[in-house]
C-alpha positions in Angstrom: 110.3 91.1 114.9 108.8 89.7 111.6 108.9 86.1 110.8 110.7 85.0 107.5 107.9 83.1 106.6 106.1 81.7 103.3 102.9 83.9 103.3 102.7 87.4 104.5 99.4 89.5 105.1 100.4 93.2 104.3 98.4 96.9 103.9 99.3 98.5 101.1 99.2 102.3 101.2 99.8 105.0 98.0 99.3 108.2 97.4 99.7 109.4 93.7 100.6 112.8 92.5 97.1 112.8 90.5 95.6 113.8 94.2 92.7 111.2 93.3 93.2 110.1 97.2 94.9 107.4 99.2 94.7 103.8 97.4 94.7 101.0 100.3 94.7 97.6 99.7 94.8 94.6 102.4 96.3 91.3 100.2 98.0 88.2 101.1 101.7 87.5 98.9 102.3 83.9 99.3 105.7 82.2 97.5 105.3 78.7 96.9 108.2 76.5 94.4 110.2 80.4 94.0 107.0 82.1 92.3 105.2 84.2 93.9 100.9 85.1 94.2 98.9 87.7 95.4 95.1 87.3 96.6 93.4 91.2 97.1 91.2 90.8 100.5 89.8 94.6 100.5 90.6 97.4 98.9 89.3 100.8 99.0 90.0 105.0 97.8 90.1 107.8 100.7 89.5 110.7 98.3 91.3 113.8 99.7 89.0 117.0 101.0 89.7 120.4 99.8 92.3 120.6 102.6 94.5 118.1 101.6 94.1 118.3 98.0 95.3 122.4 98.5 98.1 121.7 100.4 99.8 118.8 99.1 99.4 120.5 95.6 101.3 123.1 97.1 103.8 121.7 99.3 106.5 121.6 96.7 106.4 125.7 96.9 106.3 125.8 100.9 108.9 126.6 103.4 110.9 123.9 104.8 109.5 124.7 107.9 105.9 124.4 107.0 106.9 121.0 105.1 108.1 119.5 108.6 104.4 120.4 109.7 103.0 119.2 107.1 105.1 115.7 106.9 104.1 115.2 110.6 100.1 116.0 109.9 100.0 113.7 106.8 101.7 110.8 109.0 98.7 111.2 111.3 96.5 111.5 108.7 98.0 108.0 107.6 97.6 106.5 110.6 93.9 107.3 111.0 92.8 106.4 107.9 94.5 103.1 108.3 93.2 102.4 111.6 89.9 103.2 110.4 90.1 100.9 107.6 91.2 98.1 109.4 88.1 98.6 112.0 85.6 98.9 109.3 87.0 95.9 107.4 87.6 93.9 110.9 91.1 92.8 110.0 93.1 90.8 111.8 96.9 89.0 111.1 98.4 91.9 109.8 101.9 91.1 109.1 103.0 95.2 108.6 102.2 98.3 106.5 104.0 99.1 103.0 103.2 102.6 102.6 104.6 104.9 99.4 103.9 108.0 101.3 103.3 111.3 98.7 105.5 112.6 96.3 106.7 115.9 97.1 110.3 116.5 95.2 111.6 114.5 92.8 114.7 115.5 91.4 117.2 112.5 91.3 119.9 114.1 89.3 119.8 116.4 91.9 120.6 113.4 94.2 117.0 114.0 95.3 113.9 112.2 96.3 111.5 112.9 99.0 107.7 111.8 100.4 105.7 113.1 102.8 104.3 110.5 106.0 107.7 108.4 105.9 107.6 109.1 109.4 108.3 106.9 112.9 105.0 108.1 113.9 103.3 105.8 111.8 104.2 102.8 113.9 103.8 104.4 116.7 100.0 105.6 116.4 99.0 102.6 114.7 100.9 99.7 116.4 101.7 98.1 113.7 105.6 97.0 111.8 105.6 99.4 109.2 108.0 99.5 106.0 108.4 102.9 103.6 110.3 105.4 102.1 111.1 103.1 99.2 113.0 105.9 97.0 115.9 107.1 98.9 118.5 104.6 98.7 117.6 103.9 95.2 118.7 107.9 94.3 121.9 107.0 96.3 123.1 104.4 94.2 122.9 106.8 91.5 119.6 105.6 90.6 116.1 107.0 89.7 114.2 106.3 92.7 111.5 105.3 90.3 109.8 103.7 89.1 109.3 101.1 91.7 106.2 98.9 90.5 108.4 97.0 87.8 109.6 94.4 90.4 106.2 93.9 90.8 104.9 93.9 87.1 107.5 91.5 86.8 106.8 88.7 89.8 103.2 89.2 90.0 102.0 89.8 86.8 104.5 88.0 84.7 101.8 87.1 81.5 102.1 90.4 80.3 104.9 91.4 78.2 104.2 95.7 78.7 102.4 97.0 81.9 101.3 100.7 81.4 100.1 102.8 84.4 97.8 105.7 83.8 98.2 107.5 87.1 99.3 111.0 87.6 102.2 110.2 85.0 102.4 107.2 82.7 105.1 104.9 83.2 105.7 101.7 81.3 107.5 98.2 82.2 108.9 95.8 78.8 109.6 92.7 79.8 111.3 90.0 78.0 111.5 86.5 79.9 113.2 87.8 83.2 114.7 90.9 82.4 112.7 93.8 82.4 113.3 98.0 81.7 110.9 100.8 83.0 110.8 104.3 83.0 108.0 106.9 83.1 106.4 108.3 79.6 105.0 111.1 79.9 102.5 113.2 82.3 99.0 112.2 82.4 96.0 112.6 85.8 98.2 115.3 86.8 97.9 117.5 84.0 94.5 116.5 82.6 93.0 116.7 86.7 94.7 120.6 86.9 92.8 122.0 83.7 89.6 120.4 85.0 89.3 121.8 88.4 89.7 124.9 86.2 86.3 124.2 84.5 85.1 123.6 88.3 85.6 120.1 88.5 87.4 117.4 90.3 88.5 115.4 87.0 86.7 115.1 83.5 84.6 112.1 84.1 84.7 109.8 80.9 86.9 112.3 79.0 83.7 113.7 78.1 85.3 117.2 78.5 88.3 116.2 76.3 86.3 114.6 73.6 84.1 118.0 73.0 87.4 120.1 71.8 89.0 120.0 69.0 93.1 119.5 68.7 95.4 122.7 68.6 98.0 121.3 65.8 100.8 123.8 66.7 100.1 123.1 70.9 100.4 119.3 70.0 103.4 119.9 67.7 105.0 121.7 71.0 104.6 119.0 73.0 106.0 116.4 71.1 109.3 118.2 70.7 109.6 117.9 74.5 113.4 117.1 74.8 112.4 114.6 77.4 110.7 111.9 75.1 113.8 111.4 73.1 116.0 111.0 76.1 116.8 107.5 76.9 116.0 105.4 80.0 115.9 105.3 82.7 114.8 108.0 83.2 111.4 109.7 85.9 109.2 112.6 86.0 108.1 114.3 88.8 105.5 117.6 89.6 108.3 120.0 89.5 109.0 118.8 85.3 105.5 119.4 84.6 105.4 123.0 85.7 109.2 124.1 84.2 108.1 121.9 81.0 104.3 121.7 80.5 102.6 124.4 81.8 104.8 127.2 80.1 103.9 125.3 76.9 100.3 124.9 77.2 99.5 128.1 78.7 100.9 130.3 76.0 98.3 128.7 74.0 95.0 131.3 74.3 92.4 128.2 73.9 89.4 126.6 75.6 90.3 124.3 78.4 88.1 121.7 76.6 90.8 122.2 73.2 93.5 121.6 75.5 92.6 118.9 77.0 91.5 117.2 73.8 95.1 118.4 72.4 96.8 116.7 75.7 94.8 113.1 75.0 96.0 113.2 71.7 99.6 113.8 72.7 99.2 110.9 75.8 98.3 108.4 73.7 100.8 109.3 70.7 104.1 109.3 73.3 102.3 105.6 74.8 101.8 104.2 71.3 105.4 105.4 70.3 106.6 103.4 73.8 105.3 99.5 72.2 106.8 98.7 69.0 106.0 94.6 69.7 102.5 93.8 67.3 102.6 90.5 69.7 102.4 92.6 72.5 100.0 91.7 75.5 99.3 94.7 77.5 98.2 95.7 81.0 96.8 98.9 81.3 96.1 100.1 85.2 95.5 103.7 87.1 93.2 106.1 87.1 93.5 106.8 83.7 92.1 103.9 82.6 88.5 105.3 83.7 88.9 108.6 80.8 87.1 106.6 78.3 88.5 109.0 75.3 91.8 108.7 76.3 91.4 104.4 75.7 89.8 105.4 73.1 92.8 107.3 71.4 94.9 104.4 72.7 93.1 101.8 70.8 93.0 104.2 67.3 97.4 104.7 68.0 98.6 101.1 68.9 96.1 98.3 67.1 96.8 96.0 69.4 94.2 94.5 70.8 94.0 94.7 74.7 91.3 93.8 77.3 90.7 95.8 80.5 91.2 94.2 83.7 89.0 93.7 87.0 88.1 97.3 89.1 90.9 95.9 91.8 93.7 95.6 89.4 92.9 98.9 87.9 92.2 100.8 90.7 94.6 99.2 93.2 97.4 97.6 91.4 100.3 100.4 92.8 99.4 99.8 96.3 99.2 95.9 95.8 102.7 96.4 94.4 103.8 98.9 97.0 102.8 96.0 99.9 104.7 93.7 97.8 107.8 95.9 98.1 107.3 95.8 101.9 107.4 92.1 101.8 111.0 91.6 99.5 112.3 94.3 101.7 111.5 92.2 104.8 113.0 89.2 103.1 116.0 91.5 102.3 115.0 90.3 98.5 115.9 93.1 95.5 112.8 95.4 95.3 114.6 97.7 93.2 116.1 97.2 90.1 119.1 98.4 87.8 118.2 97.3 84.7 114.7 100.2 85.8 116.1 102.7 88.0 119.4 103.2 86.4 121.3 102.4 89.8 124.9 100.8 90.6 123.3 97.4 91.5 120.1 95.9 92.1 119.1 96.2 96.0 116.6 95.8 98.9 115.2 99.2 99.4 113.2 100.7 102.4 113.1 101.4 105.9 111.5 99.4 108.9 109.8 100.7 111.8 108.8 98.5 114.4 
């Protein structure tokens, strides 16, 4: 059984729908006088191979039979990846594992939510207390099942009044003393990463891609008008929303893949820059995103505020410190998801144990 204790030494584990890889991230979460602090020990990026790249991007569109397979082969995949990292970093004192799992559906006014490696088996290979499947109960309550990093933007990184993550999709937290909202933005890694493997590459390094087109006025126009921007939170995005909703759009559009991915940037940073109204704002920008150089670029021209980029850790590894940190309030049988974000009939301690 886990102790209640003060400080607790967790693995974070995520997987984002931007199929960059698997984020894991060893930290200590210690509560001292009712606030809490986080200390990053290691931290690293399992890119995914062709394999897993192909078939996660598909599983959405694969038969429930082949999704059992595939839920059971990820959870492996999980487990060996962690064990490795914990050789190769010789750790010791592990509390548990907080794992996010991947993404598959998301479709919570469906009453549905669901990730792959959420599995038994992930205590079982690896020996070790393990805590997941964060979304569920959230989408029960009537909730969103995401986002789930606000608890976090709020206890951990409480000096900043909006914390945007760049990932596969944009989502934003807006805090004011100790309430907070949160909802997702708009589509970003995951869009921009698909039109690049269609130029033959993995993602467009810098932007440099983007920045050498030139903006479709009409494609941008489109976008903009999405219905979903003007809907109110809380409200969550998932893979299936981009291919009903963007693709059609973009696609009917006969231009260079450099034009349209200059066009998306532009349309990125004007649906962020439309999110933070506050000119006192202090901002914390995170995710992969943060690396497309053009896109912070654009950012910096829409919002002039002015905003300093954090450490490689934060950027890099701030979902899967968060998602160890869930682990830990769910342990304590603390709220780790949050009403006033997900949209949900009350504020609760979400997750399931394995041990």
């Amino acid at each position: 059984m886990i102790n209640m204790k003060d400080t607790y030494n967790v693995i974070g584990v995520m997987s984002g729908t931007s199929l960059d890889g698997v984020d894991i991230c060893f930290s200590s979460f210690t509560k001292k006088k009712s606030k809490w602090s986080f200390l990053i020990h290691k931290c690293e990026t399992i890119k995914y191979d062709n394999y897993w790249v192909n078939n996660l991007s598909s599983a959405h569109n694969s038969s429930d039979l082949n999704i059992i397979k595939l839920n059971l082969d990820f959870t492996t995949y999980l487990a060996s990846i962690i064990l490795e990292f914990i050789k190769n970093n010789k750790l010791k004192e592990i509390d548990f594992i907080s794992s996010h799992g991947h993404t598959v559906f998301h479709q919570p006014s469906k009453k549905y939510t669901f990730q792959l490696g959420n599995l038994p088996e992930l205590n079982i290979l690896t020996k070790i207390p393990v805590v997941c499947d964060f979304r569920i109960q959230d989408v029960k309550y009537g909730g969103q099942g995401a986002p789930l990093v606000p608890v976090g933007d709020l206890l951990l990184f409480n000096s900043y009044s909006h914390c945007i993550n760049l990932g596969g999709f944009s989502n934003i937290s807006i805090k004011n003393n100790s309430h907070i909202i949160a909802y997702d933005i708009c589509a970003v890694n995951v869009v921009l990463n698909y039109y690049s493997r269609k130029m033959g590459l993995e993602y467009d390094s810098d932007g440099e891609l983007s920045k050498s087109g030139t903006i479709n006025k009409d494609l941008l126009f489109r976008l903009n008008n999405i219905p979903y921007y003007n809907q109110t939170y809380p409200k969550s995005l998932g893979i299936e929303w981009v291919e009903n909703n963007l693709y059609p759009i973009i696609n009917s559009f006969k231009i260079s893949i450099p034009d349209i991915l200059c066009t998306y940037i532009e349309h990125i940073s004007l649906q962020i820059s439309k999110n933070i109204n506050d000119s006192n704002a202090t901002l914390l920008f995170t995710g992969g995103g943060v690396k497309n150089k053009f896109l912070i670029l654009k950012l910096k021209e829409k919002l002039k505020i002015h905003f300093e980029l954090q450490s490689e850790e934060i950027i890099d590894f701030k979902e899967a410190l968060i998602f160890g940190f869930l682990g830990v309030l769910k342990i304590r049988n603390e709220n780790n998801c949050l009403k006033s974000v997900t949209g949900a009939e009350k504020n609760h301690s979400s997750g399931v144990i394995f041990q």
